[in-house]
Backbone as CSV, one residue per row, in Angstrom:
resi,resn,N_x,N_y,N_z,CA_x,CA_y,CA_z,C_x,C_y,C_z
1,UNK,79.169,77.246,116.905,80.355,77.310,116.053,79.981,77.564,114.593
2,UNK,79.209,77.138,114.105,78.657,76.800,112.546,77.910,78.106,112.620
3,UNK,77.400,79.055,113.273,77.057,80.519,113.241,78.203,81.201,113.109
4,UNK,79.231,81.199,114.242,80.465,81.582,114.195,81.388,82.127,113.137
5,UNK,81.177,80.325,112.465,81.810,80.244,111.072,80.432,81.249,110.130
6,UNK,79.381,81.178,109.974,78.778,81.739,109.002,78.977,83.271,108.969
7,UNK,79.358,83.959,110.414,78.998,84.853,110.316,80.583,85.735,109.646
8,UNK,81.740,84.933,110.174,82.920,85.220,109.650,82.737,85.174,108.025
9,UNK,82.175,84.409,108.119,82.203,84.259,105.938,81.351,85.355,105.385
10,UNK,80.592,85.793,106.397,79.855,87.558,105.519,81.242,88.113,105.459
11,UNK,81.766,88.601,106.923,83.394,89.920,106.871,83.543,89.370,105.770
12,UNK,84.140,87.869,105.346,85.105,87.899,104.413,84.397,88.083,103.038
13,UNK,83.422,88.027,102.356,82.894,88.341,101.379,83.187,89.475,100.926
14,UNK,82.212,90.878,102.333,82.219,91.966,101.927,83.704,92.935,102.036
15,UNK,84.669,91.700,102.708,85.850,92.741,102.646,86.831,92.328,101.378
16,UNK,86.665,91.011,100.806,87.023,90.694,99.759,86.721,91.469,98.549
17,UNK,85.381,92.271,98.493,84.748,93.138,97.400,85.723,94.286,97.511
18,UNK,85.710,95.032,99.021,86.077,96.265,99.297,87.772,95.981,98.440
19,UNK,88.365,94.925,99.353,89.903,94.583,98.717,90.576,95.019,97.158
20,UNK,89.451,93.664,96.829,89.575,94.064,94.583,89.706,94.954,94.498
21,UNK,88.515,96.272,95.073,88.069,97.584,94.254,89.648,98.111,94.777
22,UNK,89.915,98.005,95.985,91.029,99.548,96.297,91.806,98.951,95.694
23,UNK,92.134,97.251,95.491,93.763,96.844,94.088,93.525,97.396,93.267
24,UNK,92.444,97.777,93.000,91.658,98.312,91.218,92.432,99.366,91.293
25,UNK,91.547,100.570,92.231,91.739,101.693,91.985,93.235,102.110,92.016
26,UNK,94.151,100.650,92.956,95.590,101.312,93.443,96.394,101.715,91.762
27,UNK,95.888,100.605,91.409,96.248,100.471,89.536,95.957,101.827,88.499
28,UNK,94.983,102.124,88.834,94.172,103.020,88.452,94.976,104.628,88.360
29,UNK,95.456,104.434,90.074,95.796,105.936,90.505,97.161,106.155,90.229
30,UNK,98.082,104.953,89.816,99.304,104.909,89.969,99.409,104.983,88.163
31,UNK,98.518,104.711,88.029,98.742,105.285,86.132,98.220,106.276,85.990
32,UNK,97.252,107.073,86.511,97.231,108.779,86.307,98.475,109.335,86.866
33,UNK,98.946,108.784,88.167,100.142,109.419,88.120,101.354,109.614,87.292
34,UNK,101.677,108.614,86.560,102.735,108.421,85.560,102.162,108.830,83.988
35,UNK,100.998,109.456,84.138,100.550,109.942,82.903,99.518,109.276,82.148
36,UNK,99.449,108.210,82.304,98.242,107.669,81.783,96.581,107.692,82.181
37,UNK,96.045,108.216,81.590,94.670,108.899,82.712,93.523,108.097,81.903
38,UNK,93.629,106.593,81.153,92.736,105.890,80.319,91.548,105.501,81.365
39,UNK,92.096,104.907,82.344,91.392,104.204,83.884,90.575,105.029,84.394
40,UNK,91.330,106.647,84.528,90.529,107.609,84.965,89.202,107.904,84.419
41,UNK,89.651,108.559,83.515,88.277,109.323,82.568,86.886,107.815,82.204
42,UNK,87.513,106.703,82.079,86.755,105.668,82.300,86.014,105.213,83.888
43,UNK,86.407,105.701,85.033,85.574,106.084,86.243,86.368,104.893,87.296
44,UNK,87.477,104.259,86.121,87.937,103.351,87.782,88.822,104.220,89.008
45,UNK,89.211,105.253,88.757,89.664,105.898,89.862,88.919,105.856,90.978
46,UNK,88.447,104.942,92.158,86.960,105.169,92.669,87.543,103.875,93.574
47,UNK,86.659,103.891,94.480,86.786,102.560,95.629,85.419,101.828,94.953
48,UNK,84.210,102.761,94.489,83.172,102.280,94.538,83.409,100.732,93.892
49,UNK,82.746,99.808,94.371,82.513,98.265,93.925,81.597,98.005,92.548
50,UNK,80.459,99.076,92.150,80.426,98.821,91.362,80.900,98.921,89.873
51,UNK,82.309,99.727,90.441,82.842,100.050,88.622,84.127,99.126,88.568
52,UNK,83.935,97.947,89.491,85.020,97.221,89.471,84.877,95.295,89.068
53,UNK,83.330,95.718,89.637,83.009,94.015,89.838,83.241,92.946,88.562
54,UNK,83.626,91.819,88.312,83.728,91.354,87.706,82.741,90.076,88.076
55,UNK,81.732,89.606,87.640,80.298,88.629,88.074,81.200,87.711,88.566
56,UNK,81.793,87.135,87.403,82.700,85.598,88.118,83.723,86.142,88.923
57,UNK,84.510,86.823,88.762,85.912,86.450,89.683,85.454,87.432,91.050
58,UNK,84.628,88.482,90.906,84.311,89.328,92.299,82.956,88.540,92.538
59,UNK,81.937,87.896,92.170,80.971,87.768,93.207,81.103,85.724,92.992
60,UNK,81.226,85.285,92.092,80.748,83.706,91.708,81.274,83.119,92.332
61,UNK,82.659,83.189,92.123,84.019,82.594,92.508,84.195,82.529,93.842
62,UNK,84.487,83.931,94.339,84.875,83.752,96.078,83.903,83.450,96.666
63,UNK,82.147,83.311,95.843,80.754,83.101,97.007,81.027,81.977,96.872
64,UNK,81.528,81.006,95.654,81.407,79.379,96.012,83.184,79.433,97.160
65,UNK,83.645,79.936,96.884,85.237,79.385,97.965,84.618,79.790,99.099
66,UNK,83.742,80.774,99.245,83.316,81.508,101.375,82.396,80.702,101.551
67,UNK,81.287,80.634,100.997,79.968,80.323,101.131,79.838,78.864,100.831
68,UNK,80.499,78.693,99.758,80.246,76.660,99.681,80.348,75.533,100.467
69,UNK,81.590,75.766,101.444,81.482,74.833,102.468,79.826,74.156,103.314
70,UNK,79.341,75.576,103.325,78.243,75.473,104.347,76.771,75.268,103.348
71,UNK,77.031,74.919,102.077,75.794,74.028,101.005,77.008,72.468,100.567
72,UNK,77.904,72.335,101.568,78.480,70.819,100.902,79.168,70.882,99.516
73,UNK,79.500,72.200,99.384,80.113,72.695,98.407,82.059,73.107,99.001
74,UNK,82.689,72.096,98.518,84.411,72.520,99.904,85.481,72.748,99.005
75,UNK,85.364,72.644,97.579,86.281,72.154,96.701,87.059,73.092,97.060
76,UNK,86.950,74.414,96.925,87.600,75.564,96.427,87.927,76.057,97.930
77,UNK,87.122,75.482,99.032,87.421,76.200,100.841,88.843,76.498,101.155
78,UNK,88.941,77.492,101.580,90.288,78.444,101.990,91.306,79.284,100.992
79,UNK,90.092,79.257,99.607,91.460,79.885,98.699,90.188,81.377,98.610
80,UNK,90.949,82.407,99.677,90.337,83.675,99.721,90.793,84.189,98.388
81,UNK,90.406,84.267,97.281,90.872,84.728,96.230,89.826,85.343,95.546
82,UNK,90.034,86.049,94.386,89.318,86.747,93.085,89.980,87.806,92.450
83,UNK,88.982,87.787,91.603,89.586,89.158,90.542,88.709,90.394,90.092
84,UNK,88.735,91.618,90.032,88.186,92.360,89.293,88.070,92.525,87.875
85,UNK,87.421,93.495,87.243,87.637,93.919,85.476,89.176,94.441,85.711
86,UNK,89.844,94.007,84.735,91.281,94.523,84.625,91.035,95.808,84.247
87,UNK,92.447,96.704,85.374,92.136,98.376,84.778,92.901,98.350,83.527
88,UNK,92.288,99.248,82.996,92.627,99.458,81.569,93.563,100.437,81.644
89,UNK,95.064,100.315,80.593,95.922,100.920,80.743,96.798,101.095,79.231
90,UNK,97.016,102.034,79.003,97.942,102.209,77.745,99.214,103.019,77.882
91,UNK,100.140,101.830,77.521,101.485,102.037,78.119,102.359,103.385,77.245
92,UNK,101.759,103.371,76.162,102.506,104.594,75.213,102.417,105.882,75.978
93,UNK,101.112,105.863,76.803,101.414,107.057,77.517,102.563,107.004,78.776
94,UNK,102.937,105.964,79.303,104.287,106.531,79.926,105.485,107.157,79.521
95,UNK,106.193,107.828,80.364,107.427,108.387,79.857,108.351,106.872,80.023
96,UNK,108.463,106.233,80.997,109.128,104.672,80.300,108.713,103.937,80.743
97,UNK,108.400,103.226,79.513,107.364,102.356,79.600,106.997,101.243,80.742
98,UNK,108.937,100.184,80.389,108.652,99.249,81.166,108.471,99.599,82.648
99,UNK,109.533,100.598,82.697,109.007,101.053,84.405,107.756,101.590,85.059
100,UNK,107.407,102.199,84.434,106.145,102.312,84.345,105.118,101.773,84.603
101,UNK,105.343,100.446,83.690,104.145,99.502,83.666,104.543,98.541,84.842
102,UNK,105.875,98.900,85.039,106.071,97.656,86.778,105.721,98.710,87.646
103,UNK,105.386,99.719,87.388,105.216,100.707,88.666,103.696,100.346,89.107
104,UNK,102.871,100.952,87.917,101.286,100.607,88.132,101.447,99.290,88.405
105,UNK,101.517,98.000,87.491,101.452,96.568,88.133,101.466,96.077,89.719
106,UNK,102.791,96.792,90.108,102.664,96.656,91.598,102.080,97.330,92.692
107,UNK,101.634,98.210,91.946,100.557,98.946,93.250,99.327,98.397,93.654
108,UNK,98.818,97.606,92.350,97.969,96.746,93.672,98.225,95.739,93.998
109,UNK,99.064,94.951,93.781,99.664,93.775,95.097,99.822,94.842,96.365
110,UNK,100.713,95.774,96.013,101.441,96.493,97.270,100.167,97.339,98.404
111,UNK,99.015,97.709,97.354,97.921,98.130,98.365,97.329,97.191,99.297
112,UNK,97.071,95.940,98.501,97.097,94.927,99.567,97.790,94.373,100.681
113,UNK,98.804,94.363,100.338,99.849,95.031,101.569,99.425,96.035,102.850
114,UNK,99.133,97.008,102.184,99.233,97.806,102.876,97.685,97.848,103.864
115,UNK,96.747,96.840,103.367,95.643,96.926,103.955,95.513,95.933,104.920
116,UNK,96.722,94.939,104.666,96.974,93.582,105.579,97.828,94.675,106.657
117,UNK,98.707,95.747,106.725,99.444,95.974,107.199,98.364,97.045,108.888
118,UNK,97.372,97.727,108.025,96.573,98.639,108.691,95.329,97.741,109.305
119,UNK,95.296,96.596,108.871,94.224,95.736,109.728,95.148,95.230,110.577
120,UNK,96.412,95.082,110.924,97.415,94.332,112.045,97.431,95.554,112.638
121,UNK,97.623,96.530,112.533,97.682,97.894,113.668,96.532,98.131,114.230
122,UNK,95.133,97.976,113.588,93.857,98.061,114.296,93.769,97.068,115.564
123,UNK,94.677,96.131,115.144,94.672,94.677,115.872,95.081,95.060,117.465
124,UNK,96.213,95.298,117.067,97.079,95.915,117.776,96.755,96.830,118.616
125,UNK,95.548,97.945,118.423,95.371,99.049,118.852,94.270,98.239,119.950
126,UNK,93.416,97.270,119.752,91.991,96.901,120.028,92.364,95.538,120.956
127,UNK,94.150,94.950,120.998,94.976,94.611,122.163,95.078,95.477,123.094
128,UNK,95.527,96.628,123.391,95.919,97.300,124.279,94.902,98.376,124.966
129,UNK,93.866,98.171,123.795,92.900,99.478,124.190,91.402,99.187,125.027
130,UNK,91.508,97.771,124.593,90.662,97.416,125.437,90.850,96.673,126.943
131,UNK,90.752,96.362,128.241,91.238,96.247,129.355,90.176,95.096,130.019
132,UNK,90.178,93.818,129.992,89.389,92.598,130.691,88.711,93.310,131.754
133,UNK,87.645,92.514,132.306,87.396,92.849,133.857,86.268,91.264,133.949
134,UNK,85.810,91.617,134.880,85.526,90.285,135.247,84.083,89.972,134.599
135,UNK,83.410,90.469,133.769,82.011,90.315,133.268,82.277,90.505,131.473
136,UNK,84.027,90.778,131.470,84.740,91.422,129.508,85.523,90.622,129.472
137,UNK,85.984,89.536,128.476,87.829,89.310,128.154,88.040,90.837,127.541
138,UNK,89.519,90.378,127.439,90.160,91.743,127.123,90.135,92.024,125.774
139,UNK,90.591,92.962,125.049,90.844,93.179,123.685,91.536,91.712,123.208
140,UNK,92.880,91.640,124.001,93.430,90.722,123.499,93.092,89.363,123.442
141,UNK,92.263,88.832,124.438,91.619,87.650,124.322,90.504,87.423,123.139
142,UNK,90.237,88.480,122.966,88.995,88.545,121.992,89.483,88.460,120.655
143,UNK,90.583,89.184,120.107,91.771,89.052,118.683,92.118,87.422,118.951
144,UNK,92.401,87.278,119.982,93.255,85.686,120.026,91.931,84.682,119.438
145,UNK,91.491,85.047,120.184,90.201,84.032,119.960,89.194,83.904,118.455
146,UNK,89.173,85.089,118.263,88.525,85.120,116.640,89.841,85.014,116.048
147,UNK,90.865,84.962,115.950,91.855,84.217,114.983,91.576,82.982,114.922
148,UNK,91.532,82.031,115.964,90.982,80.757,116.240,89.739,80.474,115.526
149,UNK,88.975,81.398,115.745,87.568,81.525,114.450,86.568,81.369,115.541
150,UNK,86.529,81.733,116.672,85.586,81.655,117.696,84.532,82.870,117.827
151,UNK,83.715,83.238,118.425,83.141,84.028,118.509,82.950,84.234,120.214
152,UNK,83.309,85.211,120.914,82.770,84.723,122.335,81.736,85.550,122.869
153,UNK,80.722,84.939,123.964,79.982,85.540,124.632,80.090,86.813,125.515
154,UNK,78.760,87.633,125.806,79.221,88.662,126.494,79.912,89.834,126.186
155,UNK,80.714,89.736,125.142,81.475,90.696,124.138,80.836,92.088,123.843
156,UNK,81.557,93.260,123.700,81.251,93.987,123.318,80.686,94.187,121.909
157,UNK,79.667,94.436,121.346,79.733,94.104,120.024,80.908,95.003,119.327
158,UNK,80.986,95.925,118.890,81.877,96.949,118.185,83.443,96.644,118.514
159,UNK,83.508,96.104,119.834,84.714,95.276,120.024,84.904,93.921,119.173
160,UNK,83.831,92.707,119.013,83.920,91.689,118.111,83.939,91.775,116.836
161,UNK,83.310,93.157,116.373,83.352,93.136,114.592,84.709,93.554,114.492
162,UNK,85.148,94.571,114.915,86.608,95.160,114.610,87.615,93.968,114.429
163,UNK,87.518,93.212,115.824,88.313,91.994,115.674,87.794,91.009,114.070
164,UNK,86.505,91.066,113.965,86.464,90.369,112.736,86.862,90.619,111.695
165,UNK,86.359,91.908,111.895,86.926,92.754,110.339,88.726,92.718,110.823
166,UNK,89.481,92.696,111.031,90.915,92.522,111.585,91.543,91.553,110.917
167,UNK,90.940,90.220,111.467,91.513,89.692,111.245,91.144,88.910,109.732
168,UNK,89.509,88.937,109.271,89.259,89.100,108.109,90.014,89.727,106.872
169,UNK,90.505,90.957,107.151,91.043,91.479,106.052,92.702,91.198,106.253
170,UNK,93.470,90.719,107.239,94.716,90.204,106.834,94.606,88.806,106.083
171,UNK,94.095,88.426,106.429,93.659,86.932,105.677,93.427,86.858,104.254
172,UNK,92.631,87.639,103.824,92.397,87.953,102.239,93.060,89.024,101.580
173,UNK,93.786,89.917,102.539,94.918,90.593,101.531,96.155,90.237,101.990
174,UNK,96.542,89.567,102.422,97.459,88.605,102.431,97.499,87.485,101.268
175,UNK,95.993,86.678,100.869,95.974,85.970,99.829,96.289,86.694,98.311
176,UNK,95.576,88.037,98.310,95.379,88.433,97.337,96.690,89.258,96.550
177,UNK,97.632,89.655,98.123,98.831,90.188,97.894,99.906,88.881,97.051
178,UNK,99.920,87.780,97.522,100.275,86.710,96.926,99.780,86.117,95.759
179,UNK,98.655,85.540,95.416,97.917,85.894,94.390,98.273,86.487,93.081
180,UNK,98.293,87.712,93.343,98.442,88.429,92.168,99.918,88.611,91.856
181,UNK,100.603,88.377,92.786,102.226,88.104,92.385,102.924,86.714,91.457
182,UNK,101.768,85.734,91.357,101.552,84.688,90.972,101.843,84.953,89.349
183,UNK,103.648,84.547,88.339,103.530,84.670,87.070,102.853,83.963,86.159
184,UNK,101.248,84.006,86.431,100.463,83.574,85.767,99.417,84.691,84.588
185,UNK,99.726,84.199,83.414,99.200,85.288,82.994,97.159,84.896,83.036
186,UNK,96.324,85.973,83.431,96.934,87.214,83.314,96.602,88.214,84.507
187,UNK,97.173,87.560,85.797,98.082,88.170,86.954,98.887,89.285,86.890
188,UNK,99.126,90.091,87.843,99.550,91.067,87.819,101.264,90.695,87.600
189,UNK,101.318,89.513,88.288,102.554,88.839,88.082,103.233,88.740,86.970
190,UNK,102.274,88.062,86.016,102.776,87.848,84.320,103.032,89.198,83.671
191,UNK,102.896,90.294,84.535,102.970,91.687,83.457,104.386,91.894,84.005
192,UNK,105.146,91.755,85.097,106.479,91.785,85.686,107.172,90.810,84.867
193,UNK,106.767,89.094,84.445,107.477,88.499,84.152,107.225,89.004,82.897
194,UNK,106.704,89.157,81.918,107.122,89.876,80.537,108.462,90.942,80.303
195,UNK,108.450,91.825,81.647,109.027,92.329,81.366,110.591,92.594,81.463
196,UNK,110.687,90.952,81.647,112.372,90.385,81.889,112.737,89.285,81.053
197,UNK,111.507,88.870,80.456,111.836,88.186,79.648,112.866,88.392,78.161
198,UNK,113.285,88.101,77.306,113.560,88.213,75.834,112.770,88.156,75.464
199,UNK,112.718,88.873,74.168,111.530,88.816,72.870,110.926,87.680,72.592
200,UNK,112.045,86.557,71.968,111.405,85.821,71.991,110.509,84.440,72.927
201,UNK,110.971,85.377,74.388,110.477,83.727,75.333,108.464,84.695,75.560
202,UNK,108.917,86.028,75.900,107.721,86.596,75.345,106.620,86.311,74.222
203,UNK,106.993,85.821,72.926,105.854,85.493,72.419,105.465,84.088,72.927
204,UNK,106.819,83.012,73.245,106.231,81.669,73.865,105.145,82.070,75.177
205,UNK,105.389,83.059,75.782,104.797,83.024,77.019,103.186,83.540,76.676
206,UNK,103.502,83.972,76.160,101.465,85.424,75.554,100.717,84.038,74.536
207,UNK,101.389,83.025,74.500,100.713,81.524,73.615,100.044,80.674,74.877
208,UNK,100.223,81.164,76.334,99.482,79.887,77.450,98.435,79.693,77.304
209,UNK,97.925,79.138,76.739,96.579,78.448,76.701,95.831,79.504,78.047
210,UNK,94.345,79.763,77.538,93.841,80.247,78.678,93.223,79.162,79.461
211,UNK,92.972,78.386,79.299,93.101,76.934,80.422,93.874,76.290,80.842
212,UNK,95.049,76.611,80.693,96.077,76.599,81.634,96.895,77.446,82.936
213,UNK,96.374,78.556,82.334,96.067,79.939,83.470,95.150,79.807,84.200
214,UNK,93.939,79.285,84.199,92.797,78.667,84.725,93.391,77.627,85.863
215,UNK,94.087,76.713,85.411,94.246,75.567,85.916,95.173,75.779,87.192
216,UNK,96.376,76.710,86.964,97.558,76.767,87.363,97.193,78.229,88.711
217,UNK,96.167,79.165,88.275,95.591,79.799,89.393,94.926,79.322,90.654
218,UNK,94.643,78.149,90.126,93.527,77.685,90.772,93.794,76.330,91.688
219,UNK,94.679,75.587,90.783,95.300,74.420,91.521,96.401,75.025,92.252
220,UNK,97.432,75.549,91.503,98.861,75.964,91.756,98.556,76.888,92.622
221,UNK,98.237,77.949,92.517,97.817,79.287,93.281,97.372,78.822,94.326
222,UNK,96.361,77.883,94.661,95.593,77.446,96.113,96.628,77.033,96.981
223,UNK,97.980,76.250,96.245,98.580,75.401,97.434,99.737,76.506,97.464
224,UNK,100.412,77.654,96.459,100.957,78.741,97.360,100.568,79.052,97.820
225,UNK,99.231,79.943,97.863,98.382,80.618,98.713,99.099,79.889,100.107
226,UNK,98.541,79.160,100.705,98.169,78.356,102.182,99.548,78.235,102.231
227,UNK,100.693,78.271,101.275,101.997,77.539,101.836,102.641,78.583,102.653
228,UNK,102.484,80.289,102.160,102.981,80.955,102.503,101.689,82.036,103.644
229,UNK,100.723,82.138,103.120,99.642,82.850,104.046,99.768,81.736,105.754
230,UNK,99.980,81.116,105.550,99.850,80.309,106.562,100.345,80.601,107.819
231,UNK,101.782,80.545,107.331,102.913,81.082,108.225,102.856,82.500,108.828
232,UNK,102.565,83.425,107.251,102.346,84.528,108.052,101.237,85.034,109.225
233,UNK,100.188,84.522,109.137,99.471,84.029,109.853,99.703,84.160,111.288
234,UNK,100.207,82.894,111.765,101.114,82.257,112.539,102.199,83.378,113.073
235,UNK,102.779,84.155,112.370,103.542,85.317,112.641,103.013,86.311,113.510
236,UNK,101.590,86.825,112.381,100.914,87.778,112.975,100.618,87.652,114.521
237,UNK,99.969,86.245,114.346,99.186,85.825,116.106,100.241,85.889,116.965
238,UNK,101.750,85.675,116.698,102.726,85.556,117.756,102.817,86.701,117.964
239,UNK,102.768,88.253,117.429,102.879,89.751,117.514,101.881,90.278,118.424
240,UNK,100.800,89.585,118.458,99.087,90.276,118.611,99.221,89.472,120.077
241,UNK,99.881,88.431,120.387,99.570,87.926,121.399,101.009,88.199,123.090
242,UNK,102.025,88.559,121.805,102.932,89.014,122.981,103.323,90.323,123.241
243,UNK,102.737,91.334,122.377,103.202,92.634,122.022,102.040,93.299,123.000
């Protein structure tokens, strides 16, 4: 089991890296589209990981939340989270602004989405496509079971990573889709809530202490995270297991 678990906490590392970069780039691409090409010509247009990494929030952070449990390290266990270098963006170049800037803002929550959405169809595909026999469980036993966090014997390999990587990456872009919706500045969230605010609740708000953004990501953020990833969760497995 404790292999099981170790070996699930690599997927989630290296798909947590892959995650950031494509929120990055979703940011990135959705402001060259609307005219702003600052991100571009600066090289974040790119999946690559290294024009995205941020030391603490892409490698420090999520290695102590994946990896700490298993050095007696638990504080932070189950909050699949992090952050990249923020893409850089200058809003004067939109034709309007605020829309604009909610347009890019939400494209990378929404890519995350969309990567929770294409790891449930792989799921899906690797249910039906694979067929039990008496020496194999089936596709579907094998998804059921690494949701559970199992690993089973006998397995095809290329059949067990898929399932890992599967269900790995709904898990952390599911967190990260939530996450960053979080009006914490400076979340992708807090750039939406600025932009409904009044003038003046705006300057109260751009005054949060940056240790309180700290605090409120991290405490606050952990127990949405799980309140709502949870369920969906729970959703997914009821789809994967009767569909």
């Amino acid at each position: 089991m404790q292999s099981a678990a170790f070996t699930f906490a690599i997927f989630e590392f290296v798909l947590l890296i892959f995650s950031l970069s494509f929120h990055e780039c979703a940011h990135a691409w959705m402001a060259s589209r609307l005219g702003d090409q600052t991100a571009r010509l600066q090289g974040r247009l790119t999946l690559n990981p290294m024009s995205h990494i941020d030391p603490i929030g892409t490698l420090v952070f999520p290695g102590l939340a994946i990896f700490g449990p298993f050095l007696g390290l638990g504080m932070f266990s189950g909050m699949l989270i992090g952050w990249a270098k923020p893409t850089p963006v200058i809003t004067r170049n939109f034709a309007k602004i605020k829309r604009d800037e909610n347009l890019v803002t939400l494209a990378g929550p929404v890519s995350n989405l969309i990567l929770a959405l294409a790891a449930t169809l792989v799921l899906l595909v690797l249910v039906h496509a694979v067929p039990g026999s008496e020496t194999s469980p089936s596709g579907r036993y094998v998804v059921m079971a690494t949701f559970q966090g199992h690993l089973l014997e006998g397995v095809n390999s290329s059949v067990q990573a898929l399932a890992l990587l599967g269900v790995a990456a709904i898990e952390i872009n599911l967190s990260l889709f939530i996450f960053n919706l979080l009006p914490v500045p400076p979340l992708d969230g807090s750039h939406l809530m600025r932009n409904v605010l009044p003038y003046g609740a705006v300057q109260a708000y751009d005054r949060i202490p940056f240790w309180v953004s700290w605090v409120l990501m991290i405490l606050v953020g952990g127990t949405i995270i799980r309140f709502f990833v949870g369920p969906a969760l729970g959703v997914i497995f009821v789809i994967l297991s009767r569909m």
